[in-house]
DSSP file (Angstrom, degrees, kcal/mol; ACC not computed):
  #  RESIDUE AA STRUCTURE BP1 BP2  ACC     N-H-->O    O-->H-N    N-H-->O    O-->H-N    TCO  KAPPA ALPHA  PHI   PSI    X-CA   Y-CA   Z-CA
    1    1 A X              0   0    0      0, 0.0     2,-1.0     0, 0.0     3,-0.1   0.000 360.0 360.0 360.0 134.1  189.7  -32.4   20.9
    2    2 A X    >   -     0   0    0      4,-0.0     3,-1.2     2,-0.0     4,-0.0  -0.527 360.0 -91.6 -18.4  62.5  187.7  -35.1   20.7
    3    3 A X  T 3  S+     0   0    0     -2,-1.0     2,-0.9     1,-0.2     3,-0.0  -0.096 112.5  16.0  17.5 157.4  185.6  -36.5   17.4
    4    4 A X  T 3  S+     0   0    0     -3,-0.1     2,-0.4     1,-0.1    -1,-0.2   0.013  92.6 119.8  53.2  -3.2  182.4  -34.9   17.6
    5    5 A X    <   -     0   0    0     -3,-1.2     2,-0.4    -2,-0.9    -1,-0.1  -0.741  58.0-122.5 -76.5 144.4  182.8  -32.2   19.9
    6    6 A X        -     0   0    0     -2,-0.4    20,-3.1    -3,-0.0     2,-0.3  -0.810  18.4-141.2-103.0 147.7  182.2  -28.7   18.9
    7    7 A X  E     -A   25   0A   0     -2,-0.4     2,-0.3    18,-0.2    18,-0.3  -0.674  10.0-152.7-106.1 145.2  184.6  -26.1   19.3
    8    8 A X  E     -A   24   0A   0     16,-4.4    16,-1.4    -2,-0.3     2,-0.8  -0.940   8.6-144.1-104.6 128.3  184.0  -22.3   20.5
    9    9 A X  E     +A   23   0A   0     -2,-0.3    88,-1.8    88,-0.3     2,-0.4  -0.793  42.4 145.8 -87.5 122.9  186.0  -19.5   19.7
   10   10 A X        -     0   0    0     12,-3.1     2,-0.5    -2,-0.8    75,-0.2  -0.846  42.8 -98.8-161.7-161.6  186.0  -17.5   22.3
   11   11 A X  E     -B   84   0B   0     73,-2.9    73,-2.1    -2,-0.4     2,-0.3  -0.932  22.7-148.1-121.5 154.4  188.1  -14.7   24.6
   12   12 A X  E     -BC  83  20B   0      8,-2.5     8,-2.9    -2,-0.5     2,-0.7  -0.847   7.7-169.4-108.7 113.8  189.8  -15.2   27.7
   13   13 A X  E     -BC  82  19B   0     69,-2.4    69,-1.6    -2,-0.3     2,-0.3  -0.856   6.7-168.1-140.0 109.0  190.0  -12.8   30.0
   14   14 A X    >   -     0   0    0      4,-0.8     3,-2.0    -2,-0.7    67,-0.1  -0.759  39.6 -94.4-105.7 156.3  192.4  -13.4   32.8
   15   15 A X  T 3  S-     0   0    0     -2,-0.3    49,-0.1     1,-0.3    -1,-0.1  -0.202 115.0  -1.6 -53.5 145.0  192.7  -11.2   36.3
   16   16 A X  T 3  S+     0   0    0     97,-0.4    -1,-0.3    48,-0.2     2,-0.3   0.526 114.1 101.9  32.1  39.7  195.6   -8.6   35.1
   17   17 A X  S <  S-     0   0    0     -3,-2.0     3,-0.1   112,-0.1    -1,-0.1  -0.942  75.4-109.9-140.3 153.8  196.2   -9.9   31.6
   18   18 A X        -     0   0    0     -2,-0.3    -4,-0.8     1,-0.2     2,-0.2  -0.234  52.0 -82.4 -65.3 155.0  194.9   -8.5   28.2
   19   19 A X  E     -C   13   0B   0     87,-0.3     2,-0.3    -6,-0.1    -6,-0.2  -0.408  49.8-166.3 -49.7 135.2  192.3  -10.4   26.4
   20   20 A X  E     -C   12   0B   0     -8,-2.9    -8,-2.5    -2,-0.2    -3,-0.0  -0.979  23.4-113.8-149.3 159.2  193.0  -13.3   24.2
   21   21 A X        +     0   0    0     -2,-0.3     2,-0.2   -10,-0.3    -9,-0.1   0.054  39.7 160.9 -32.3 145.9  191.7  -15.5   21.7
   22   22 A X        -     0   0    0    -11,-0.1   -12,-3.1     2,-0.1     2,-0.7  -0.740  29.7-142.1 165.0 104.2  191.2  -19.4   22.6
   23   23 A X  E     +A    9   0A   0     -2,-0.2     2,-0.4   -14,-0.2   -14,-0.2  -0.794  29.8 170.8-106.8 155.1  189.2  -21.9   21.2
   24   24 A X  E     -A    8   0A   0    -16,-1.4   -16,-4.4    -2,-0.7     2,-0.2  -0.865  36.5 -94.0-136.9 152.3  187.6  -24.4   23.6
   25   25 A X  E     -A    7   0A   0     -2,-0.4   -18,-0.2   -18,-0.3   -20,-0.0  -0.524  29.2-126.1-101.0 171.8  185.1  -27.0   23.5
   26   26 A X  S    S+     0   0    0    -20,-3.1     2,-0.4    -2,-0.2    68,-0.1   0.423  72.5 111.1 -93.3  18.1  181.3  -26.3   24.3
   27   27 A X  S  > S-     0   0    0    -21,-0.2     4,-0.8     1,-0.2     5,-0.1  -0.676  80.5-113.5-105.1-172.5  181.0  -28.9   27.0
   28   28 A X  H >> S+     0   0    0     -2,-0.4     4,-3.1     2,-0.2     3,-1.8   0.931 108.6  55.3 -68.7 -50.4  180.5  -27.9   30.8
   29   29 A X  H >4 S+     0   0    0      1,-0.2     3,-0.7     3,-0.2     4,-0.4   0.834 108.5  45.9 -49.2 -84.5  184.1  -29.4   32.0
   30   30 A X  H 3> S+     0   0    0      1,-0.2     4,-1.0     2,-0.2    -1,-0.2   0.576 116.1  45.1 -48.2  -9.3  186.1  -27.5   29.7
   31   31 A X  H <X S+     0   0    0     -3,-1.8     4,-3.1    -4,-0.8     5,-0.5   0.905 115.5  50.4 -78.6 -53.1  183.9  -24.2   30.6
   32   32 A X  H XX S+     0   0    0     -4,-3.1     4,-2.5    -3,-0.7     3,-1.6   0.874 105.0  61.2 -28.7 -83.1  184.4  -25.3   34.4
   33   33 A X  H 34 S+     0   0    0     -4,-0.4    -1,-0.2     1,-0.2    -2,-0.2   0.658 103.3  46.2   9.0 -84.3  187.9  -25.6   33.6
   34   34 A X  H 3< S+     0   0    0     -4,-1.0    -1,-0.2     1,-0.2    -2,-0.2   0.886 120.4  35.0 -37.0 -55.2  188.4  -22.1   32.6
   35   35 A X  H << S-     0   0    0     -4,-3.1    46,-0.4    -3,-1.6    18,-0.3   0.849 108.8-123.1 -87.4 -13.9  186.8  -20.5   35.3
   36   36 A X  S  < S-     0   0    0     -4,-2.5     2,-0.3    -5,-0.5    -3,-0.2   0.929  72.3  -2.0  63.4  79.2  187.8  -23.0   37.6
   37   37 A X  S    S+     0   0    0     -5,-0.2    -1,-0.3    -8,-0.1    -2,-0.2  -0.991 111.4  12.5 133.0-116.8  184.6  -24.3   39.1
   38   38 A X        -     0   0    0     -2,-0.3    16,-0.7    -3,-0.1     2,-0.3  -0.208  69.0-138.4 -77.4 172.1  181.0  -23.7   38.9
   39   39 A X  E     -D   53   0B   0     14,-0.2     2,-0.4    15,-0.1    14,-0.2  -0.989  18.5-173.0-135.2 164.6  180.1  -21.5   35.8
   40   40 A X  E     -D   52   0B   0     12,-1.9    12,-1.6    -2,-0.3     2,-0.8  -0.759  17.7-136.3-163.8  89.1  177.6  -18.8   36.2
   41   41 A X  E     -D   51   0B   0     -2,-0.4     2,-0.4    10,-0.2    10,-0.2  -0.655  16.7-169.2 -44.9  87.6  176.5  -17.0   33.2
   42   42 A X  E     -D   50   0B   0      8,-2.1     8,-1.9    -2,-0.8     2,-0.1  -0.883  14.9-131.3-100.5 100.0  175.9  -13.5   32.4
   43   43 A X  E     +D   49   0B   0     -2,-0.4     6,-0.2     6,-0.2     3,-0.1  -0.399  24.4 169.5 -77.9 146.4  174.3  -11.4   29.5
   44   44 A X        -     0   0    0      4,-4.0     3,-0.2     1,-0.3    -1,-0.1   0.374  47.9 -52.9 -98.7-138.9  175.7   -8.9   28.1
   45   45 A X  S >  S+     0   0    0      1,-0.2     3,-1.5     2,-0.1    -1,-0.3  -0.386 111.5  21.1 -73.6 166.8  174.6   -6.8   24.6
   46   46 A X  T 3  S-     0   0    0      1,-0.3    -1,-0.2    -2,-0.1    41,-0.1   0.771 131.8 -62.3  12.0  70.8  174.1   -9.0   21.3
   47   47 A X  T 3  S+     0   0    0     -3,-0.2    40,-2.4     1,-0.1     2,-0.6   0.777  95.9 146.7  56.5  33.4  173.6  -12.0   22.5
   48   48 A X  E <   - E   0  86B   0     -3,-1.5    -4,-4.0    38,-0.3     2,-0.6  -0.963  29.1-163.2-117.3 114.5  177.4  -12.0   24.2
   49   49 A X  E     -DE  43  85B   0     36,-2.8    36,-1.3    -2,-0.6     2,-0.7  -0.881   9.9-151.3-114.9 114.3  177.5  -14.2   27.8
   50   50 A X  E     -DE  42  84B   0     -8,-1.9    -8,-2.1    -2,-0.6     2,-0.4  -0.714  18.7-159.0 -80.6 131.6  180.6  -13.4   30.1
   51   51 A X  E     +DE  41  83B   0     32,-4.2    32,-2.5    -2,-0.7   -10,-0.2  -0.976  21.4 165.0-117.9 127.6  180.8  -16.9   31.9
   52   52 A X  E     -DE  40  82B   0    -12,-1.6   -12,-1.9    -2,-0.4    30,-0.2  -0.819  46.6 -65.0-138.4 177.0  182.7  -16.5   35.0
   53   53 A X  E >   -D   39   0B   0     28,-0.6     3,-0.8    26,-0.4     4,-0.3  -0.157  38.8-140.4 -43.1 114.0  183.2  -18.7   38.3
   54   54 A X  T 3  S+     0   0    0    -16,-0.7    -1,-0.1     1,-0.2   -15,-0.1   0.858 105.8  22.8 -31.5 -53.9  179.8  -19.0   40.1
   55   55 A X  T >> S+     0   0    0      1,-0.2     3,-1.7     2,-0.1     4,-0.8   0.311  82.0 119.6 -96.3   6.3  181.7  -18.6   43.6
   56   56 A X  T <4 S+     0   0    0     -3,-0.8    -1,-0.2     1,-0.3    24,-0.1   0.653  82.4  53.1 -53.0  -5.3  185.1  -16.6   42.2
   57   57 A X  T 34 S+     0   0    0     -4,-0.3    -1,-0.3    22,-0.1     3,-0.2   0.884 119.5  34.8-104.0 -24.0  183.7  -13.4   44.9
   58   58 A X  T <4 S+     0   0    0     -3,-1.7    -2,-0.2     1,-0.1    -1,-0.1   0.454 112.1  62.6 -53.4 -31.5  183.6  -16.1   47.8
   59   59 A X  S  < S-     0   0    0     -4,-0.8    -1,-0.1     2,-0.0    -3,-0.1   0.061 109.3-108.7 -90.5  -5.0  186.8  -18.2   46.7
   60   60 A X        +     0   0    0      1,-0.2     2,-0.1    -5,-0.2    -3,-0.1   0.652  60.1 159.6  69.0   1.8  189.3  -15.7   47.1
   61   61 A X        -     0   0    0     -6,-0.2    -1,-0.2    -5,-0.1     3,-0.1  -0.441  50.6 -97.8 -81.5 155.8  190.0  -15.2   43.5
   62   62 A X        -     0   0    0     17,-0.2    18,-3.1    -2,-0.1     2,-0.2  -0.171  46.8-107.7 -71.0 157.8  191.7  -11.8   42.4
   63   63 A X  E     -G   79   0C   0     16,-0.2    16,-0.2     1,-0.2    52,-0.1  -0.707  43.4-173.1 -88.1 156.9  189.0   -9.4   41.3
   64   64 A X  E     -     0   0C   0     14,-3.0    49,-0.6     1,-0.6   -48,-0.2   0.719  44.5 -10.6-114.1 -77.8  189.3   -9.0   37.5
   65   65 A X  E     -G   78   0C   0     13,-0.7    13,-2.6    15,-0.2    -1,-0.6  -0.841  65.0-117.6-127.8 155.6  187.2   -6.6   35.3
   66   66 A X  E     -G   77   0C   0     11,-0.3     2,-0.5    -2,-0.2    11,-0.2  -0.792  20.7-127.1 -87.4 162.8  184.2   -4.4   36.4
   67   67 A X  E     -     0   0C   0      9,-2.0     8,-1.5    -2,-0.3    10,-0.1  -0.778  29.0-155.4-117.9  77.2  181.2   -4.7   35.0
   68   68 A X  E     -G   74   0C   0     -2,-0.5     6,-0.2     6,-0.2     5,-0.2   0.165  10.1-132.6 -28.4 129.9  179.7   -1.4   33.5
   69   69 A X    >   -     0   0    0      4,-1.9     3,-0.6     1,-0.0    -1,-0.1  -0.290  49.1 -91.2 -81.7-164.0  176.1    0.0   32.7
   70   70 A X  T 3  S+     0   0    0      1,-0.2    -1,-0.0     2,-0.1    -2,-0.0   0.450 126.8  62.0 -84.3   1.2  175.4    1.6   29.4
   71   71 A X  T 3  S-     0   0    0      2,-0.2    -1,-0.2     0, 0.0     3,-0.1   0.232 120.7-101.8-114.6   7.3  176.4    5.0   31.3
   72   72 A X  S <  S+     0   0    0     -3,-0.6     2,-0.2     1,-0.3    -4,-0.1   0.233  81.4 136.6 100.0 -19.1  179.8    4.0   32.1
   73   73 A X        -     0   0    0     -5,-0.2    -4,-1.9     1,-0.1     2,-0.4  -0.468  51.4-122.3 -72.5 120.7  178.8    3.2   35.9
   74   74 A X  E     +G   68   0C   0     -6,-0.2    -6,-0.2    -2,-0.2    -1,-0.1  -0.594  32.5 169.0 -86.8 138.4  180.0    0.0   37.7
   75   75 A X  E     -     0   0C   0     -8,-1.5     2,-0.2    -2,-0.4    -7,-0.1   0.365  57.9 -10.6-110.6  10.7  177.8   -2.1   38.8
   76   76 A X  E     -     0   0C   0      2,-0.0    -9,-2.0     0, 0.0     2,-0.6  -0.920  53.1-113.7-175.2 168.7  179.9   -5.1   39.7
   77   77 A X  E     -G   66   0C   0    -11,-0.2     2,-0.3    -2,-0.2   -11,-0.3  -0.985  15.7-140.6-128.2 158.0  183.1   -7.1   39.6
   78   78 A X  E     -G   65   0C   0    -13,-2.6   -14,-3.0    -2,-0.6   -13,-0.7  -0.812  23.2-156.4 -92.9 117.1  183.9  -10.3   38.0
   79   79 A X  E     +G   63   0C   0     -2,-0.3   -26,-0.4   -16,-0.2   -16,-0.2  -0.704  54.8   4.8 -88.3 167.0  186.0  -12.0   40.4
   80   80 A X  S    S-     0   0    0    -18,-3.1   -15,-0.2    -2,-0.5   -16,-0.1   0.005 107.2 -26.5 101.4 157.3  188.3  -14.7   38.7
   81   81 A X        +     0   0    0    -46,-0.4   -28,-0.6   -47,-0.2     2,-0.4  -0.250  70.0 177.6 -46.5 147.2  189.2  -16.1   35.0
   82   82 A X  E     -BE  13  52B   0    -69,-1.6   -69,-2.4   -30,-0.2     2,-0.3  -0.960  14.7-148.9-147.8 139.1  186.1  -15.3   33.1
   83   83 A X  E     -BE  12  51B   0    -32,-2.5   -32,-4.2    -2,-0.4     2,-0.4  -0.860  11.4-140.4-109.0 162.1  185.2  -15.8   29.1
   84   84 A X  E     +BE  11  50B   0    -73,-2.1   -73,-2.9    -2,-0.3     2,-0.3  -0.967  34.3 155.9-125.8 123.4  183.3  -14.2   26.7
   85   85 A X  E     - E   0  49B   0    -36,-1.3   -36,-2.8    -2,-0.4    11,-0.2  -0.999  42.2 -96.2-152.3 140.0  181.2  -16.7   24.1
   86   86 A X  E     -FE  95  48B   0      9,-1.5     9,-0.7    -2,-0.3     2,-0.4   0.014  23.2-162.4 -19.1 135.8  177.7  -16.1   21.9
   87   87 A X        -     0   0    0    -40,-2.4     2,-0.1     7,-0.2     7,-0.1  -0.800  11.0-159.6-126.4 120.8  174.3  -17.2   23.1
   88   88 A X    >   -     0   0    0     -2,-0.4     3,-2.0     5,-0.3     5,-0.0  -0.450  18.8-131.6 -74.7 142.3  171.9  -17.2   20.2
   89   89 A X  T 3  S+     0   0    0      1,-0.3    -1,-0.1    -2,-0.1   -42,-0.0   0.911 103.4  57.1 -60.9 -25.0  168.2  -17.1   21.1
   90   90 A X  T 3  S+     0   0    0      2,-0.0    -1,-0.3    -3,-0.0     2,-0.2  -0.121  97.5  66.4-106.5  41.6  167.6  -19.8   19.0
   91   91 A X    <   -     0   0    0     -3,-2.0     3,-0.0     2,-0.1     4,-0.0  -0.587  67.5-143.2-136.5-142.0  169.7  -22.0   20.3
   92   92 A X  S    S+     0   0    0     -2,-0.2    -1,-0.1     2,-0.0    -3,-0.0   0.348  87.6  67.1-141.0 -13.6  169.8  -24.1   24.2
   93   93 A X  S    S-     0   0    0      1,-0.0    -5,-0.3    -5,-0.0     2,-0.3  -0.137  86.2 -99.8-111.0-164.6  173.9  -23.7   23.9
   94   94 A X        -     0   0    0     -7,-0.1     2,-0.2   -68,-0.1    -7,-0.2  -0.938  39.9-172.0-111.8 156.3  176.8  -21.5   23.8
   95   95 A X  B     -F   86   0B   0     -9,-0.7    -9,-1.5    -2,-0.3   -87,-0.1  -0.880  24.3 -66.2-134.9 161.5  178.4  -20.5   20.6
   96   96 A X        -     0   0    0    -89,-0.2   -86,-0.1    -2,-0.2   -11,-0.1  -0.130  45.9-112.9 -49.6 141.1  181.5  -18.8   18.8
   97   97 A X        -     0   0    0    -88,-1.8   -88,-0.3   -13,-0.3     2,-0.2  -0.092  30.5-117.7 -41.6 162.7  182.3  -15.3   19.0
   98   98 A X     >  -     0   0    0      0, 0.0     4,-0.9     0, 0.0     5,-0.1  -0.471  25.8-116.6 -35.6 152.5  181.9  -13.4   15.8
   99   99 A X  H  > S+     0   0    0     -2,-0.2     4,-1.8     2,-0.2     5,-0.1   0.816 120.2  58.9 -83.9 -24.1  185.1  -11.9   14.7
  100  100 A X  H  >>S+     0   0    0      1,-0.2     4,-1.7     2,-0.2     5,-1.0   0.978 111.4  39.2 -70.3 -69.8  183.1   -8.5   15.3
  101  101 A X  H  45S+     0   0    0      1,-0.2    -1,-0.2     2,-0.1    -2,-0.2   0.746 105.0  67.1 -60.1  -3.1  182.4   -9.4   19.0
  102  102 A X  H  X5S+     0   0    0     -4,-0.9     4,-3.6     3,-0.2     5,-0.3   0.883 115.2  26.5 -68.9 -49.3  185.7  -10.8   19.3
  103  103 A X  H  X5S+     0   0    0     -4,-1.8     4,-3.6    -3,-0.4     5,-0.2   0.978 114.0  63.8 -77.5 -45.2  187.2   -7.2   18.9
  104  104 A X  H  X5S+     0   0    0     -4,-1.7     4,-1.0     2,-0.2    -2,-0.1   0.925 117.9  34.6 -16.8 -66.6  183.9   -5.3   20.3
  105  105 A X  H >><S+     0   0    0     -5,-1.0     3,-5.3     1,-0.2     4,-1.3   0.921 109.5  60.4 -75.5 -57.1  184.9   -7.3   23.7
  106  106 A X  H 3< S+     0   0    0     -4,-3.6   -87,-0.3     1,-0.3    -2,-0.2   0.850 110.5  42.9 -48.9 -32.4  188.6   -7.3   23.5
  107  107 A X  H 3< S+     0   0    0     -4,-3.6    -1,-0.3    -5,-0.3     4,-0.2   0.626 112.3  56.5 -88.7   3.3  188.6   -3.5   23.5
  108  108 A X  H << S+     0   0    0     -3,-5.3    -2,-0.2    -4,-1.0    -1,-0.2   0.809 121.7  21.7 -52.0 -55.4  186.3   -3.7   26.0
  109  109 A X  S  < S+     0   0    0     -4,-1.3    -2,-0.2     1,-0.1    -3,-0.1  -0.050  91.1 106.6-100.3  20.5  188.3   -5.8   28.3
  110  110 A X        +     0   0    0     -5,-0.2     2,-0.7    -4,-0.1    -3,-0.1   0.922  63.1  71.6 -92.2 -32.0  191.7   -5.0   27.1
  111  111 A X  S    S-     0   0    0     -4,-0.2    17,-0.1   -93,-0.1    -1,-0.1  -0.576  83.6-131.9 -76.3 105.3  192.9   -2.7   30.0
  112  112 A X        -     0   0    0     -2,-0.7    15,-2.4    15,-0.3     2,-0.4   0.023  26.3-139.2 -33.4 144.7  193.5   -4.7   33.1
  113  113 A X  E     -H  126   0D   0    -49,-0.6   -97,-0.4    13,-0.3     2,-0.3  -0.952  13.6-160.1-131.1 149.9  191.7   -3.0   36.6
  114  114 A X  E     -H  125   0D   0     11,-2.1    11,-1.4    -2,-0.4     2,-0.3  -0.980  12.5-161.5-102.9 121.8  192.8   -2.7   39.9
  115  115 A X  E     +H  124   0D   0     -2,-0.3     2,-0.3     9,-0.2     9,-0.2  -0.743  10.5 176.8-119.1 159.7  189.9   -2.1   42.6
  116  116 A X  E     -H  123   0D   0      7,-0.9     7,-4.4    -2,-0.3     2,-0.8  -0.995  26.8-129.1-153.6 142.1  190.6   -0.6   46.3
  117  117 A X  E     +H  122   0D   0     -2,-0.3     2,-0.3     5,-0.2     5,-0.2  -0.938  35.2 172.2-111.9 125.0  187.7    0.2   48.9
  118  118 A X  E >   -H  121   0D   0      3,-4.0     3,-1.7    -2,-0.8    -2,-0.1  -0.997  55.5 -14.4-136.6 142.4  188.1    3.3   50.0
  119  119 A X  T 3  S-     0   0    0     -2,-0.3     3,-0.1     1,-0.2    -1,-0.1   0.785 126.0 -54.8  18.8  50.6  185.7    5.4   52.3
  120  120 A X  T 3  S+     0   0    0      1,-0.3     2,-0.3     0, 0.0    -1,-0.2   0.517 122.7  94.0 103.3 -24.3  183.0    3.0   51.7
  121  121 A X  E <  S-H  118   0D   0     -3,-1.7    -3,-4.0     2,-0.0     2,-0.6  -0.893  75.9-111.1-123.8 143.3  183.1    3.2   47.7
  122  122 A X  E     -H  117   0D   0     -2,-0.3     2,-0.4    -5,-0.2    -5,-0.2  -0.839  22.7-153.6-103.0 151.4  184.8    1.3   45.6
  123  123 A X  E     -H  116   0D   0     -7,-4.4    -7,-0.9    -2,-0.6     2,-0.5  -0.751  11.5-178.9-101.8 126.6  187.9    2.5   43.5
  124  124 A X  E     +H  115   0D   0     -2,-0.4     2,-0.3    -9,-0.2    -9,-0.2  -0.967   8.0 178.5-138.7 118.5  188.8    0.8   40.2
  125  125 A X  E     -H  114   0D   0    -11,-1.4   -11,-2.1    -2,-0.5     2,-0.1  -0.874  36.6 -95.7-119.7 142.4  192.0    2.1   38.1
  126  126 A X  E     -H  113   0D   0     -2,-0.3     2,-0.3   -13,-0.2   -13,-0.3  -0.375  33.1-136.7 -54.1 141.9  193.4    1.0   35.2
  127  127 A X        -     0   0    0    -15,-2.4     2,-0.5    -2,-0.1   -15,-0.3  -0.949  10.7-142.4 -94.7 121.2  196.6   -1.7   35.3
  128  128 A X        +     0   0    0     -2,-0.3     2,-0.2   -17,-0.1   -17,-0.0  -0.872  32.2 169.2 -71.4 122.4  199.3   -1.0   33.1
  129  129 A X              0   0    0     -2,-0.5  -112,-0.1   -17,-0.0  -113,-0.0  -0.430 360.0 360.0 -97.3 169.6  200.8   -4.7   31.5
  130  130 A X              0   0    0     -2,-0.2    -2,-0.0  -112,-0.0  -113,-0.0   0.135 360.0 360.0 -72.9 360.0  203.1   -5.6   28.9
């Protein structure tokens, strides 16, 4: 890293792989990086923004995780590498996890999904990994 950059802790959540842990630096290439290309934020609860590829549902990238209401229901999928990183209200940036949201997400996101369209609906099953 670079003098004078600030560093993020934050989780990595790749298409059919568990979360993991990753620090990263907060400017826009290294987010780009990750997702590999535009980045295109989304809040979640307490101040937690999954940042995933703008175009990752256009691009061909493997679909990753769905994306849940508070009633269990999905209401989208994240296609593509995606992270999970703060946004404070009182700040203009993104910031490190908490060690609390670190785990809060990872058991969120820890089971890998498989999705299938079938009669119209889509179907999303857990992936068993290593």
């Amino acid at each position: 890293m670079q003098e004078g950059r600030v560093v993020m802790r934050v989780l990595v959540v790749e298409p059919e792989q568990r979360p993991r842990e990753e620090e990263i630096g907060d400017s826009l290439a290294a987010m780009q990086k990750i997702v590999g290309g535009l980045i295109q934020p989304i809040h979640l609860d307490d101040s937690v923004v999954l940042v995933c590829n703008e175009e990752g549902k256009f691009m061909d990238m493997p679909a990753n995780r769905g994306l849940r209401d508070k009633n269990g229901q999905m209401y989208d999928i994240v296609f593509g590498t995606f992270f999970l990183c703060s946004a404070p209200a009182d700040c203009d940036h993104f910031a490190s996890l908490t060690p609390e949201q670190i785990e809060r997400y990872r058991e969120r996101f820890y089971t890998p999904e498989m999705f299938w369209g079938v009669d119209g609906h889509i179907v999303c099953l857990p992936l068993e990994v290593d």
